[in-house]
SEGUVEX-215775 format. One record per residue (C-alpha): x, y, z; residue in one letter. Coordinates in steps of 0.02 Angstrom, whole numbers, padded with zeros to 5 digits, always signed. Example, Ala and Ser with C-alpha at 12.3 -4.5 7.8 and 13.67 -1.06 7.14 Angstrom:
+00615-00225+00390a +00684-00053+00357s 
% end
This chain:
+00000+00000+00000x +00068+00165-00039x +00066+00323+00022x -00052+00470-00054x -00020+00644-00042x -00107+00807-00110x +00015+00917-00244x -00133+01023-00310x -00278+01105-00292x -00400+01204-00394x -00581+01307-00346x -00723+01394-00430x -00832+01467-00291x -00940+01596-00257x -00804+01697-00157x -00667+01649-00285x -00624+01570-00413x -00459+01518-00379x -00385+01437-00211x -00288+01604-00152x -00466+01703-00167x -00556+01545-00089x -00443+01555+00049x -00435+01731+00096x -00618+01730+00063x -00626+01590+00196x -00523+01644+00322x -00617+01813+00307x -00775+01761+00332x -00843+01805+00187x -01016+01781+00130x -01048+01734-00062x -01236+01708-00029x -01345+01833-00132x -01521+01831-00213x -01539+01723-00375x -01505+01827-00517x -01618+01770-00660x -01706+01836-00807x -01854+01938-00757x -01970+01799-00833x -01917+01679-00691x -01994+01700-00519x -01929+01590-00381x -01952+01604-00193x -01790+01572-00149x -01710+01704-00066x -01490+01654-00051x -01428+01566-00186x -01224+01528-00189x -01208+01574-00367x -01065+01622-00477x -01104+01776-00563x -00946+01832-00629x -00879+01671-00723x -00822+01721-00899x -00819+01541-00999x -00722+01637-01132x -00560+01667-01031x -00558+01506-01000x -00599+01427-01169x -00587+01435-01374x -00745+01525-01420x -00775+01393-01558x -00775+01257-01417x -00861+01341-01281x -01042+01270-01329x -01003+01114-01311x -00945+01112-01123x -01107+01122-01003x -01062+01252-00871x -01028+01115-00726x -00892+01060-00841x -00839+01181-00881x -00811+01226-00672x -00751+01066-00663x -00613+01101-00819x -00539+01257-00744x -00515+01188-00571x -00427+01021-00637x -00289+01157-00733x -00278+01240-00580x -00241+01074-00483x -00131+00997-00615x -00041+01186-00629x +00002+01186-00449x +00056+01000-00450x +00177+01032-00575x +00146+00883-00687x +00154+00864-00853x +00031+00721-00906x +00135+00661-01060x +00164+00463-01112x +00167+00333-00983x +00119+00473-00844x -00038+00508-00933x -00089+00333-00957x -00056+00317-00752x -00184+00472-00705x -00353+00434-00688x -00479+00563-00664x -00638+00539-00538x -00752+00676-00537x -00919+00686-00439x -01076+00752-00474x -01257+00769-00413x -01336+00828-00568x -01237+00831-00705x -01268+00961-00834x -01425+01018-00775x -01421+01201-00880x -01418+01110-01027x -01554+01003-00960x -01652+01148-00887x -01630+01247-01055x -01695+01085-01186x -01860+01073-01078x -01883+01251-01092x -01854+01229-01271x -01975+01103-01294x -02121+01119-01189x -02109+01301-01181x -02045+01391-01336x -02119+01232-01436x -01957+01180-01516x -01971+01017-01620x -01763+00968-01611x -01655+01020-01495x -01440+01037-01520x -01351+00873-01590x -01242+00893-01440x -01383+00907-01284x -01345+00734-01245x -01127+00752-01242x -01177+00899-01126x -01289+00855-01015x -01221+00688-00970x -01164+00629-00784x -01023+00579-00852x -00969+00741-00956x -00872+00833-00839x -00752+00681-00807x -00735+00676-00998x -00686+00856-01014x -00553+00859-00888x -00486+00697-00981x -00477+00789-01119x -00425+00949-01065x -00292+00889-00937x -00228+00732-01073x -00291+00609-00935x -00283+00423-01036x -00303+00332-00846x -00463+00260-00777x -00595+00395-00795x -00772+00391-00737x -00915+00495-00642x -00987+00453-00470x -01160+00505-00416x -01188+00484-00237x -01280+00676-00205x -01226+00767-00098x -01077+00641-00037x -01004+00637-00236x -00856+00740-00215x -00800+00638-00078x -00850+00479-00145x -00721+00514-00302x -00585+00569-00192x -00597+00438-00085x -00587+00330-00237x -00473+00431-00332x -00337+00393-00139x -00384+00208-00161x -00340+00178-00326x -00189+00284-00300x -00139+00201-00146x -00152+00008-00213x -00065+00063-00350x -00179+00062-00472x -00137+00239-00540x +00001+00324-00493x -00091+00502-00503x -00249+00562-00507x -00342+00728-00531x -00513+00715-00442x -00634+00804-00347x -00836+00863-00387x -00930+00997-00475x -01107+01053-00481x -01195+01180-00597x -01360+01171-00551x -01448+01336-00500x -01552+01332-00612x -01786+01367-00632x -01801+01178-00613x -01702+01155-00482x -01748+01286-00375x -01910+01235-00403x -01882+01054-00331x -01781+01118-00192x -01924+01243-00134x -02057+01099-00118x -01941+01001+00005x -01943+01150+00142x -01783+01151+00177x -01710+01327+00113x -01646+01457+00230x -01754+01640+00201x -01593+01745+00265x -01426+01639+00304x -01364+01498+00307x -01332+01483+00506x -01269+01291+00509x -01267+01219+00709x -01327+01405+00750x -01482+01448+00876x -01614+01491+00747x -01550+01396+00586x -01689+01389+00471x -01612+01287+00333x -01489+01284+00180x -01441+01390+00029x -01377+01297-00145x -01221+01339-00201x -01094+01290-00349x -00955+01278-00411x -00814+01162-00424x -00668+01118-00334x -00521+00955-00391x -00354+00885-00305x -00228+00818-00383x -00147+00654-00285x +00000+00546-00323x +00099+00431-00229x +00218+00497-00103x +00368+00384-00204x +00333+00502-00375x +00307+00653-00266x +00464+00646-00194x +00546+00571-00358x +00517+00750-00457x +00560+00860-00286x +00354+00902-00281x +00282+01031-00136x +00181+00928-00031x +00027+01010+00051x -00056+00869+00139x -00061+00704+00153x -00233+00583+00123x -00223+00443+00260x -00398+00376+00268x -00572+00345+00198x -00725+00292+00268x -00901+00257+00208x -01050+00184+00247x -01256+00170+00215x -01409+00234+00328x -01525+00099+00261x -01661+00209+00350x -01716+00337+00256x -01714+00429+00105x -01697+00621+00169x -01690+00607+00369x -01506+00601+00429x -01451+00452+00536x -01301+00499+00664x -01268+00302+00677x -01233+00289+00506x -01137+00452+00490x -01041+00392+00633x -00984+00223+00551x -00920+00304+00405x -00818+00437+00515x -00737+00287+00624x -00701+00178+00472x -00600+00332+00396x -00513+00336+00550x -00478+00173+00558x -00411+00167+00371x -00293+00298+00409x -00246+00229+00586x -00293+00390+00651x -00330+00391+00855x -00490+00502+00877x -00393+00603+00997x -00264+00651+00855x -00395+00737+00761x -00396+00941+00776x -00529+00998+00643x -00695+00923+00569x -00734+01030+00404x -00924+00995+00439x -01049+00939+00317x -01152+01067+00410x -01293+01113+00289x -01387+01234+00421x -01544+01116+00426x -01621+01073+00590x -01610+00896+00557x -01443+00860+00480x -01339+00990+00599x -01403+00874+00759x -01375+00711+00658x -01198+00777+00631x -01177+00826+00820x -01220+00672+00897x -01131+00558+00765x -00951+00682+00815x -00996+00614+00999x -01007+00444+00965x -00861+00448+00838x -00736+00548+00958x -00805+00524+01140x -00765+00638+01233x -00612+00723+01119x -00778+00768+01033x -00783+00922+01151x -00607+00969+01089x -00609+00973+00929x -00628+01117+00830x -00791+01098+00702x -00849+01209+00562x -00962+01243+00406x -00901+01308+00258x -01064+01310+00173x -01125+01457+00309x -00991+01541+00156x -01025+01455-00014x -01179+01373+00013x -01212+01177-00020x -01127+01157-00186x -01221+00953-00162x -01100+00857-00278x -00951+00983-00278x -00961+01020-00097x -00839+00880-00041x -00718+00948-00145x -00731+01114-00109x -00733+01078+00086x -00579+00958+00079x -00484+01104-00003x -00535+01191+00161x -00470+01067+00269x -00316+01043+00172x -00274+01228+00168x -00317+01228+00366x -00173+01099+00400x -00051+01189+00283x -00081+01359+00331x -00132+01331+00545x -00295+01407+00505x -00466+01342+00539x -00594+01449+00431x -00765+01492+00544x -00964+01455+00551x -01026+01619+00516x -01204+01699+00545x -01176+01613+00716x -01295+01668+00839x -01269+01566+00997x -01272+01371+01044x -01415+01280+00993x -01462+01161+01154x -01444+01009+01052x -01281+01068+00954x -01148+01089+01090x -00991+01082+01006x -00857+01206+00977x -00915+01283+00789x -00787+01402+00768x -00913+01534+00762x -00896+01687+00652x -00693+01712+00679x -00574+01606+00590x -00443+01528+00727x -00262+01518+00724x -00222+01349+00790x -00087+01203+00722x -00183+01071+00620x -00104+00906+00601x -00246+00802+00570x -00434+00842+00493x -00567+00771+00436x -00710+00789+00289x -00871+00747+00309x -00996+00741+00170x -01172+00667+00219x -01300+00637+00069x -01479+00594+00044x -01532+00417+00022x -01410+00388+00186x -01239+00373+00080x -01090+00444+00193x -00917+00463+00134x -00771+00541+00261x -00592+00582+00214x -00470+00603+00342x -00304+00689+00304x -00153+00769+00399x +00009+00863+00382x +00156+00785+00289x +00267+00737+00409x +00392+00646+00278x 
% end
């Protein structure tokens, strides 16, 4: 078994749209929550949306090309070059045909999705493009980072909700660490704030009318996000072979079922998947300093989460420090892994744990410490990424500092 460490990392978010402007935006406590912005024809209730406003697909791509790249590939695209630039590979011959490239997703290209039906039920269109289907596909994003990043490896989507992200990175370390790849560029992206969505998310009952307050007194819900965030991995052995900076190292990865229910949380469950990434990674509880929260600011999940960091880490539960990202960026669903193990990883290379914010005081049945509203300078040597999706499926990641 070998050893996997982290070489690169790329973000698209709603506070940035690289990892330096992620970061600061982070560490800040920045909000990137806003109203929707839509065409005046579309009237949704939703109040916070984590959108991107401000992506410009043509810096980023040949004009003549850009149509055929939905925009959650294209997010997913312009993270992986930021991951592979950082890494310093160059995917050429037998390298390239050792990379594989994992990328999760909860909804694939949904725009383009969003945009036929409108086309055919609305404006009455009787064909749509000859290339809806190339878009649109769950699998599209993996194929464009192939593509764009000269990937010839294993390459494939996973679709796990809200837990995708994880679930590919988590793949993306095993396949990596039995040797099956000696690199990989992986992570999750989601593009789907969008009418129809919005739509389905408003008759569930779960969206937040003024913050997104995760663990907080008062929570009232969540706030969808997007945006995309990829690693790149390779064994420690060709890390060190081509004198590579090593930000963190990925030690362990857990995961696990409910087999209760297809939206209510289940601490038990979350809790297996937690302990079986610590055991994975051989990782004493009481070694762990930060939990990068799956957090979404719902009554339901944020107690779920609590009591399954109790049973997981006894009584170090109390110790550790715990936070929610997506009080920031919002629940980017199948991208939100990513983007929160980016979090984690900067915390342990930079001694920085990014806050909760719109924290308004302990809820009685969240008792934790949630970092609230203030990032904390503190050393990180080990952390851990939770991601927690509907239909019960729980993926963890636990990582820590190189320590050569």
């Amino acid at each position: 078994m070998k050893r996997v460490v982290v070489t690169g990392l790329g973000v698209v978010s709603p506070i940035g749209q690289t990892v330096e402007s992620y970061w600061a935006g982070l560490i800040a406590g920045r909000s990137g929550l806003a109203p929707p912005v839509f065409p005046p024809a579309i009237q949704v209730s939703t109040k916070l949306v984590g959108q991107i406003n401000d992506f410009d697909s043509l810096a980023h791509f040949d004009p003549k090309l850009v149509g055929l790249l939905d925009r959650v590939s294209q997010f997913a695209v312009v993270a992986a070059r930021q991951a592979l630039a950082q890494s310093g590979l160059s995917l050429t011959g037998e390298l390239a045909e050792k990379t594989a490239t994992i990328v999760g997703t909860g909804s694939g290209g949904h725009s383009t999705v969003d945009d036929s039906f409108h086309r055919l039920y609305a404006e009455g269109a009787t064909r749509l493009s000859p290339v809806t289907i190339p878009k649109a596909m769950m699998s599209a994003a993996a194929s464009q980072v192939s593509l764009y990043c000269n990937t010839k490896g294993p390459a494939y989507a996973v679709a796990s909700a809200c837990a995708s992200a994880t679930h590919a990175i988590g793949q993306a370390f095993q396949m990596v660490r039995s040797g099956g790849a000696t690199c990989a560029l992986c992570g999750g992206t989601e593009a789907s704030i969008t009418f129809g969505a919005l739509k389905g998310w408003e008759a569930m009952r779960v969206m937040a009318p003024d913050a997104c307050r995760p663990f907080s007194l008062d929570r009232k819900g969540m706030v969808i996000g997007e945006g995309a965030a990829m690693l790149t991995l390779e064994t420690l052995e060709h890390a060190r072979g081509r004198g590579a900076d090593i930000l963190a190292e990925i030690v362990g990865f857990g995961m696990s079922a409910d087999s209760k229910d297809l939206t209510a949380p289940d601490s038990s469950g979350m809790a297996r998947a937690i302990s079986a990434a610590l055991s994975d990674g051989a990782l004493a509880p009481d070694r762990v300093d930060y939990i990068n929260a799956h957090g979404t600011g719902t009554v339901a999940n944020d107690e779920a989460e609590t009591a399954a960091l109790k049973i997981s880490f006894g009584d170090h539960a109390r110790r550790l420090a715990v936070s929610s990202t997506k009080s920031m960026v919002g629940h980017a669903l199948g991208a939100a892994g990513a983007l929160e193990l980016v979090a984690a990883v900067m915390a342990i290379r930079e001694s920085v744990v990014p806050p909760t914010i719109g924290y308004l005081g302990a809820d009685p049945a969240c008792d934790l410490d949630y970092v609230p509203n203030e990032a904390r300078r503190m050393p990180v040597n080990a952390a851990v990424s939770n991601s927690f999706a509907f239909g019960g499926l729980n993926a963890v990641i636990a990582a820590r500092k190189f320590a050569g």
